[in-house]
N, C-alpha and C positions, 0 to 999 in steps of 0.2 A: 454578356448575358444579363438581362433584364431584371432588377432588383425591385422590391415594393418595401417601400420606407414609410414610415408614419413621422408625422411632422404636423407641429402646431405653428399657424402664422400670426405673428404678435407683433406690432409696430412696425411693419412693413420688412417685417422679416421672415422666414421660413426656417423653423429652426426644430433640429431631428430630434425625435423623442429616445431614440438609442444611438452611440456612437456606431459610423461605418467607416470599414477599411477604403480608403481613397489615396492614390498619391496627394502629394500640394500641389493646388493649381492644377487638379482633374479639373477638367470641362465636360459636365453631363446634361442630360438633358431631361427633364422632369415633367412629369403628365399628373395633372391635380386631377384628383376624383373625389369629391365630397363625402361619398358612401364611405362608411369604416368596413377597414378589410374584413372584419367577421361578414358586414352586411354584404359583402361585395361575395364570401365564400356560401354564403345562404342561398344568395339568388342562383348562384352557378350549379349548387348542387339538387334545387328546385327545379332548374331546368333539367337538367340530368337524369332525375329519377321521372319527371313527366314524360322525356324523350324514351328510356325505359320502357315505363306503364304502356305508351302507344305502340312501341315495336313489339312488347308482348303482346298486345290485346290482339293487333294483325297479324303475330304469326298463329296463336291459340283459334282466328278467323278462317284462317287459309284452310283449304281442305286436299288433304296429299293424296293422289289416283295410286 
């Protein structure tokens, strides 16, 4: 299951801003995304509530016989 860690890279390192449960010598595999997870939870729920607004606006359009 897919985990989201924050991590600051400093001297050519990547090192976790909170300890994670991992065996030794786990092998993962890591996706950088610049955005910070609030900013990453902002845009998701801006999309969300616009996807909302338009599915309301076209059902309150539709006219039932």
């Amino acid at each position: 299951m897919p985990k989201v860690v924050e991590a600051i890279y400093e001297d050519g390192i990547l090192k976790l801003t909170k300890p994670i449960n991992l065996p030794k010598n786990k092998k993962i595999l890591i996706c950088i995304e610049e955005k910070s997870f609030a900013e990453l939870i902002n845009e998701i729920e801006l999309e969300a509530k616009e996807d909302v607004d338009k599915t309301l606006e076209e059902v309150r359009r539709k006219k039932y016989d």
